[in-house]
C-alpha positions as CSV (number, residue, x, y, z in Angstrom):
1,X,67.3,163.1,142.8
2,X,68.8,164.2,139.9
3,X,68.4,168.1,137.9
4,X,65.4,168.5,135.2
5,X,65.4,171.6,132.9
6,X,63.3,172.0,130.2
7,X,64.6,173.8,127.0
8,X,61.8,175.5,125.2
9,X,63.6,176.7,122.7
10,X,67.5,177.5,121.0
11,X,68.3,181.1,118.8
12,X,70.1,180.8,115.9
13,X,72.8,183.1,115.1
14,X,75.8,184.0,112.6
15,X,77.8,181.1,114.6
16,X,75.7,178.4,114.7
17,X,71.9,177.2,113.3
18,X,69.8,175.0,115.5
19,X,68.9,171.5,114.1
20,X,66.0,169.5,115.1
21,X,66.8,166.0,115.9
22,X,63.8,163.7,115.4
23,X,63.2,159.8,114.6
24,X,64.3,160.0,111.2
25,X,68.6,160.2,112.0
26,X,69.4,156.9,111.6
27,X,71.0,156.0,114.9
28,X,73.9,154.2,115.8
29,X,74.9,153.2,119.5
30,X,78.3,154.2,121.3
31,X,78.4,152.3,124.5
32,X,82.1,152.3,125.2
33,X,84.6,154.4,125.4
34,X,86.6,154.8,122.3
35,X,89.8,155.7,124.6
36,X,90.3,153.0,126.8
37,X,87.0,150.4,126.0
38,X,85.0,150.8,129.3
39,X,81.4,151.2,129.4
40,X,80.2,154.3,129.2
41,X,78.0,155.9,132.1
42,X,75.0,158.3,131.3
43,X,76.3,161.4,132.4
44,X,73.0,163.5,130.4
45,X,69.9,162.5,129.0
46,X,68.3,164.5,126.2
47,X,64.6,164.2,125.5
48,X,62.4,165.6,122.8
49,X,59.0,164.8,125.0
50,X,56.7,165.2,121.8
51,X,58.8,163.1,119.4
52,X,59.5,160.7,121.5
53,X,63.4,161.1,121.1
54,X,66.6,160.4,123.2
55,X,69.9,160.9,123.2
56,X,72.1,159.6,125.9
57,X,75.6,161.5,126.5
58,X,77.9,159.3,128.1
59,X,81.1,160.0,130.6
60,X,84.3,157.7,130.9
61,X,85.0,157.3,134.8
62,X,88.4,155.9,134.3
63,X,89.5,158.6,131.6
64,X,87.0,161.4,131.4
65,X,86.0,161.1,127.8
66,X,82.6,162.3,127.3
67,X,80.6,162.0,124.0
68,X,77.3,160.9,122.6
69,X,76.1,157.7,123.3
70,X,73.2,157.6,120.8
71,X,74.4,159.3,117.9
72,X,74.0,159.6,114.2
73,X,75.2,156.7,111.4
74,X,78.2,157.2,110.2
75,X,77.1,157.7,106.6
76,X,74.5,160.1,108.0
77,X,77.4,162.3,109.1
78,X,79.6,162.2,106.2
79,X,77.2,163.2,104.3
80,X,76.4,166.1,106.1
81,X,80.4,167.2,106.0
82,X,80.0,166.6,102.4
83,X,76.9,168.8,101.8
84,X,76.0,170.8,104.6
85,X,79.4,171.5,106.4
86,X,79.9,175.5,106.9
87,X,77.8,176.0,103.5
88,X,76.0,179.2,104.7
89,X,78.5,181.4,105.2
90,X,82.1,180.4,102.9
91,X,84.8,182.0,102.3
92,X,85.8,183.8,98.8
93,X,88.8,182.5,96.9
94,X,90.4,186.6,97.8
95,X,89.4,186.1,101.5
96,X,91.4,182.4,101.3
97,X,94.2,184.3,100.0
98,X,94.6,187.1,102.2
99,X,93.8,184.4,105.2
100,X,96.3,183.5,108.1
101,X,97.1,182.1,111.2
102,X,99.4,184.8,112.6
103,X,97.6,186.3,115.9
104,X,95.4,189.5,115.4
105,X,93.5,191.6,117.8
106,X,96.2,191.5,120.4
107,X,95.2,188.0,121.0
108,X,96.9,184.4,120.2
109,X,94.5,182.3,118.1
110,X,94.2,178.9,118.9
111,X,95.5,177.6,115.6
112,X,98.5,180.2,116.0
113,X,99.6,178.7,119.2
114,X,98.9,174.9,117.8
115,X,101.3,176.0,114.9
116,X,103.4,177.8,117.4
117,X,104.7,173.9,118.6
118,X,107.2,173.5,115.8
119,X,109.3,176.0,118.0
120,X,109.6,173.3,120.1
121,X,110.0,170.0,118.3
122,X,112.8,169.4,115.4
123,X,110.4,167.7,112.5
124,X,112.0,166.6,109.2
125,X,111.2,169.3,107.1
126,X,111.7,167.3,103.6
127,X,109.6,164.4,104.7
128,X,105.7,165.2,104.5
129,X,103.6,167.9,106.2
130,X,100.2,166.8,106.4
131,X,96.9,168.5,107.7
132,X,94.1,166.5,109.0
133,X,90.9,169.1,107.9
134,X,92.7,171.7,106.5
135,X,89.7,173.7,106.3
136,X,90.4,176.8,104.5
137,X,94.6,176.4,104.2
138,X,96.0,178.8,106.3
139,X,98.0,176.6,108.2
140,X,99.4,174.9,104.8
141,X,100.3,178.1,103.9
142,X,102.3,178.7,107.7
143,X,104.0,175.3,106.7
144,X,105.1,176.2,103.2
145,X,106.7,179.2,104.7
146,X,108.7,177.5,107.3
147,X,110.5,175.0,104.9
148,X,108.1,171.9,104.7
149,X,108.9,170.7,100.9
150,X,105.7,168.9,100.5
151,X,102.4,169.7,102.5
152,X,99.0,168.5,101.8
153,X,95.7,168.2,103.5
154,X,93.0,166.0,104.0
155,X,89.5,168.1,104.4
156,X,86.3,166.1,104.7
157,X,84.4,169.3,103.4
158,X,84.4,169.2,99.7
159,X,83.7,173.0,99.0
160,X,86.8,173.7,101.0
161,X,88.9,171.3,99.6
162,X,88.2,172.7,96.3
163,X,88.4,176.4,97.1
164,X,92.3,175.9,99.0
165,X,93.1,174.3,95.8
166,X,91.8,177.0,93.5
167,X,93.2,179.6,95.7
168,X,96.0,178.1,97.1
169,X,97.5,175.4,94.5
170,X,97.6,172.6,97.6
171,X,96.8,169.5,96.8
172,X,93.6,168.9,99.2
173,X,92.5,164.9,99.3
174,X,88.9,164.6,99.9
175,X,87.1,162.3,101.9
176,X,87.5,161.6,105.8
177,X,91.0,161.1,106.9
178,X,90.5,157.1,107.7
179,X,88.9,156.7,104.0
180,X,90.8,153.9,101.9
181,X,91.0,156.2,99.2
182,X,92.7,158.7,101.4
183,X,94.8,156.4,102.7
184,X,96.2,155.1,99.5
185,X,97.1,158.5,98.6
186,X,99.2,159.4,101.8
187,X,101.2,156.2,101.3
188,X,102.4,157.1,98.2
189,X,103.7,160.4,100.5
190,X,104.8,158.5,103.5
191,X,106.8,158.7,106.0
192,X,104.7,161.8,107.0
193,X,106.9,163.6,109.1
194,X,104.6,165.4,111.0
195,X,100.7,165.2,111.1
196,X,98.7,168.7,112.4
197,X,95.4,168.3,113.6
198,X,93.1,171.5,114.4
199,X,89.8,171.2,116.3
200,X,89.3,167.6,114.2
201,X,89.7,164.7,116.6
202,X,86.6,165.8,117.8
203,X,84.5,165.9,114.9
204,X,85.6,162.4,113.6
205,X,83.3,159.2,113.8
206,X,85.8,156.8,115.1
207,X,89.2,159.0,116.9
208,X,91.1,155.7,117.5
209,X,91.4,154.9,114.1
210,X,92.3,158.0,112.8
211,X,95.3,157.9,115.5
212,X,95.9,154.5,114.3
213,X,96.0,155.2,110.5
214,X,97.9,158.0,111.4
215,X,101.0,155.5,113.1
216,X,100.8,153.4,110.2
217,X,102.1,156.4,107.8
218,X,104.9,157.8,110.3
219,X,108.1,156.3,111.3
220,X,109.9,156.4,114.7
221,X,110.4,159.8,115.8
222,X,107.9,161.7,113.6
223,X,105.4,164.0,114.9
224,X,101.8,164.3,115.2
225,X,100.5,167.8,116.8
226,X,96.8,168.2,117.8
227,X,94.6,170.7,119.4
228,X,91.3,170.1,120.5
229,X,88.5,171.1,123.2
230,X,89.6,169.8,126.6
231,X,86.1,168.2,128.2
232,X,86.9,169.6,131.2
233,X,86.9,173.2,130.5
234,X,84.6,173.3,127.2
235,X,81.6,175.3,127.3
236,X,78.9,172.8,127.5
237,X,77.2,174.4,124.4
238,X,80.2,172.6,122.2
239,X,80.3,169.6,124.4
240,X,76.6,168.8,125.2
241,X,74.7,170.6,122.4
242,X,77.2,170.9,119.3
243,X,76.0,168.3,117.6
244,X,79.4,167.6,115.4
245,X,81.4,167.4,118.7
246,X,80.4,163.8,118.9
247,X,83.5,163.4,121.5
248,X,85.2,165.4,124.3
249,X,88.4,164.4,125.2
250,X,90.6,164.8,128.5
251,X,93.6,166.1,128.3
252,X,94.2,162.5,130.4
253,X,92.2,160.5,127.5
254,X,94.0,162.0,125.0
255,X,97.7,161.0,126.5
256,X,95.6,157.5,127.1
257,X,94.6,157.2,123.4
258,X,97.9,158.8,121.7
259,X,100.2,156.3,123.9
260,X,98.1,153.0,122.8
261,X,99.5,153.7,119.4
262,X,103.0,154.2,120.2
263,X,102.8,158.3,120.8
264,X,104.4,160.2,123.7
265,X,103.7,163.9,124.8
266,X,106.5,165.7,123.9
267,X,105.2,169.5,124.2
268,X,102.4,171.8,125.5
269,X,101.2,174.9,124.5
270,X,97.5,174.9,126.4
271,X,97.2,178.3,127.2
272,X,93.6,178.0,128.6
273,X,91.7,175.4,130.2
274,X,88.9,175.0,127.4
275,X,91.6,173.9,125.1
276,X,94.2,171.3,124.8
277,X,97.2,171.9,122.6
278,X,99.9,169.2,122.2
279,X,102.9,167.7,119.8
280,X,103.6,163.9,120.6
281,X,106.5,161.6,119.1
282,X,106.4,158.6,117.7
283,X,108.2,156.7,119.8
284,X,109.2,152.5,120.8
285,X,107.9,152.7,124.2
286,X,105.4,155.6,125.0
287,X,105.0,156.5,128.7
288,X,102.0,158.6,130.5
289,X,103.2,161.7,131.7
290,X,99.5,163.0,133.6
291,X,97.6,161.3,136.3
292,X,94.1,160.0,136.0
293,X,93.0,160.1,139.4
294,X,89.9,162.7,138.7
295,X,86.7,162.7,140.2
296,X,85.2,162.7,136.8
297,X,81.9,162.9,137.7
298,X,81.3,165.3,140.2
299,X,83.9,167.6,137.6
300,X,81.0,166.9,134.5
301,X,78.3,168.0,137.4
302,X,80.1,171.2,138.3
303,X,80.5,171.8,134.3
304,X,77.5,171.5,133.2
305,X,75.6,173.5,136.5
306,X,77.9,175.8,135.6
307,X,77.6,176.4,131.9
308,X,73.8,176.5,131.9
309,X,73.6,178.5,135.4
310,X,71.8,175.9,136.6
311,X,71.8,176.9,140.2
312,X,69.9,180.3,139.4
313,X,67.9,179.2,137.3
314,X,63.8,179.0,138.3
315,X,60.7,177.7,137.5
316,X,59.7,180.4,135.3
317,X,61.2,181.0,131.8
318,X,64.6,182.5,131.5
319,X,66.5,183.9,128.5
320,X,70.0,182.7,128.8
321,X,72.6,183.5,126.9
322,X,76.6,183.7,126.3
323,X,79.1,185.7,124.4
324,X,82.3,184.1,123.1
325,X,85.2,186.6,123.7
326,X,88.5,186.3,122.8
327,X,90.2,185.0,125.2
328,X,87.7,182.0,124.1
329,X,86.2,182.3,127.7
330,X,82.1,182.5,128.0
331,X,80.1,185.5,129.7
332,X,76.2,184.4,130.8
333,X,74.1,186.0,131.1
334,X,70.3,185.8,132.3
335,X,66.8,187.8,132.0
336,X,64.0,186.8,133.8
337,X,60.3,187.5,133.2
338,X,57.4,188.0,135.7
339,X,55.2,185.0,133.1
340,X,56.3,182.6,130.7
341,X,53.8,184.2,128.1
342,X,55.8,187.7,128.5
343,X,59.0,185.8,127.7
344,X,57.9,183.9,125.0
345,X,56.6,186.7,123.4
346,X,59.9,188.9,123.4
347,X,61.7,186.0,122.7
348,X,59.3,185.5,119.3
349,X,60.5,189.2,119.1
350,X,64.4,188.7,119.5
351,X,63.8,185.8,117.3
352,X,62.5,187.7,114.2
353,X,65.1,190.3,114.6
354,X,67.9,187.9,114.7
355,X,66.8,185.9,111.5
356,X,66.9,189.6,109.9
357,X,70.0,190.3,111.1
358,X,71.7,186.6,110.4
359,X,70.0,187.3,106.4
360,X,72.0,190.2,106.2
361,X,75.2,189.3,107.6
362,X,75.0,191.3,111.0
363,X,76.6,190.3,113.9
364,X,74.4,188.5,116.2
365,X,74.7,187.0,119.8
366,X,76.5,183.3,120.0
367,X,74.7,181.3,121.9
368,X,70.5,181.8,123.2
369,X,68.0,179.7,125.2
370,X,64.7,179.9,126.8
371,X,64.9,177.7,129.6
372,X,63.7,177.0,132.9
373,X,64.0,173.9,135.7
374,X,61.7,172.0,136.9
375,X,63.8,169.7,139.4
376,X,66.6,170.2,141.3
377,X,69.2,167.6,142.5
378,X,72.8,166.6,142.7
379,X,72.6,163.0,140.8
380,X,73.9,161.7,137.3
381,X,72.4,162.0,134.5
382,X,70.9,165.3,134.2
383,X,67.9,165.7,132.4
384,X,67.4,168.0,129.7
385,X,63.8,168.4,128.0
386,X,62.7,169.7,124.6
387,X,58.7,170.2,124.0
388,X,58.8,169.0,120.7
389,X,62.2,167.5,119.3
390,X,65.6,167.6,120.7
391,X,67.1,170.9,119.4
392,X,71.2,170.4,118.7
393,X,73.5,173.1,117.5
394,X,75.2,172.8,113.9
395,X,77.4,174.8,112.0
């Protein structure tokens, strides 16, 4: 028998906006795994009951990669990074400027221990420096200052790509990273001594070539250094409903992928186990250095029962939610009502209030659902429910 919640309906916040998914995405089919080509199984589906919509999410058993199996076309997508991408809330030319990756708060940021790897690794400082989405520059900025004589980026956004280059004077290329256009500009720049990747493999359409294009630019012994979720300790709010995570790599599947085009793991600076944060070198003869011996499936069960609180949840409508602190770790928590109508009205309520509060800039809570389950069970996939259309997250 396998587990049934129903999802009535997602809170949008100052993080995220929900986004209905109906018939009208253009769908294209993933049915392998883009690590090591194995068919995908169903780990989750999604359903939107009055729509008639489904998403399957899929899980590698040989690797652990996890990522939508049914998602949208690839022109679908890059248009949305070209429009829609982080538009309601960017950042001022002044707040570029003043921006950093050096750790604040007491706390190390996840793109200040990803930079933090050059202490460990001897890249050729006058070959190229080269940011795959270099969002808003601060990490061009962090190379500048430590001696790379030419750094660029390559940001699929094209507000940001225009603001770092207003603010910044970097020259930003446009366009996804695997884009001919793109690509005939880096070659004019290559060898590229060292690519840096932040929280991008796992927005990208097609991972392997990215990693492939990037091999072709490098020579032996450049560097490539890349953080991204680890799908065994994401939350499942960025795995399963973040729409623009349209993969979740393994630490293991990421070794897998980087080594099929000629990349060993050199260094690790994963500080937490929702994060993975390498440098690998381009090398003649790469060699796995972690075991894939996982029970991957049982691990996405426990995940995902975990991240939604699916063992405490009952048949009656619950208001779940998490906070994001900053050791990037998630707190639930959950209220329950004596009848669905009392919680949909409060939550109708809570609704309002945040939409004032998003409107005016105010700080509202990450992540909200009202949710209950209606089966229980310990079987693949898991069923997830939406009354109307499947509600995803976006940024």
């Amino acid at each position: 028998m396998r587990t049934v919640i129903k999802i009535e309906d997602m809170m949008e916040s100052n993080r995220v906006r929900v986004f209905d998914f109906d018939k009208n995405i253009p769908l294209e089919q993933q049915l392998r795994c883009p690590v090591c080509e194995r068919d995908l199984e169903v780990a989750c589906l999604l359903i939107g009951e009055k729509t008639e919509t489904k998403i399957r999410y899929g899980l590698c058993t040989n690797c652990g990669y996890m990522g939508y199996m049914d998602r949208p076309s690839e022109k679908w997508m890059v248009d949305f990074y070209n429009k829609d991408w982080d538009k309601a809330f960017p950042k001022t030319q002044d707040e570029i400027k003043r921006g950093t990756i050096l750790p604040g708060k007491g706390v190390k940021s996840q793109r200040y221990l990803t930079a933090s790897l050059l202490e460990k690794i001897n890249p050729d400082k006058n070959k190229t420096f080269c940011e795959i989405g270099s969002g808003y520059g601060e990490v061009l900025s962090y190379a500048k200052e430590q001696g790379f004589k030419t750094v660029v980026g390559v940001e699929h956004s094209r507000h940001r790509a225009e603001l770092v280059h207003q603010a910044l004077g970097f020259e930003v290329f446009h366009g996804e990273f695997e884009n001919p256009k793109v690509q005939e500009k880096l070659s004019l720049l290559k060898p590229v001594g060292l690519f840096f990747s932040h929280h991008v493999l796992e927005h990208v359409y097609n991972p392997a070539e990215v990693i492939e294009k990037a091999s072709s630019l490098q020579e032996i012994g450049d560097y490539f250094i890349l953080s991204l979720p680890n799908a065994m300790g994401e939350h499942i709010n960025y795995g399963l409903f973040y729409l623009v995570h349209l993969h979740s790599f393994t630490k293991e599947s990421l070794e897998l992928l980087l080594n099929r085009h000629g990349y060993e793991m050199v260094a690790d600076n994963s500080a937490y186990d929702d994060n993975t944060i390498i440098a690998a070198r381009k090398v003649q003869n790469p060699q796995p250095k972690l075991s894939r011996s996982k029970d991957y499936p049982a691990q996405f069960l426990k995940k995902i029962q975990k991240g939604m609180s699916i063992d405490s949840l009952g048949s009656r409508l619950q208001e779940l939610y998490w906070e994001e602190n900053y050791d990037y770790d998630f707190s639930a928590a959950k209220i329950a009502y004596g009848n669905d109508i009392l919680a949909k009205v409060i939550w109708n309520i809570e609704k309002a209030i945040a939409f004032i509060n998003i409107k005016h800039r105010r700080f509202t809570v990450g992540y909200k659902m009202l949710l209950k389950k209606i089966q229980s069970g310990t079987n693949l996939p898991i069923e997830i429910r939406f009354p109307d259309s499947i509600k995803l997250l976006m940024k």
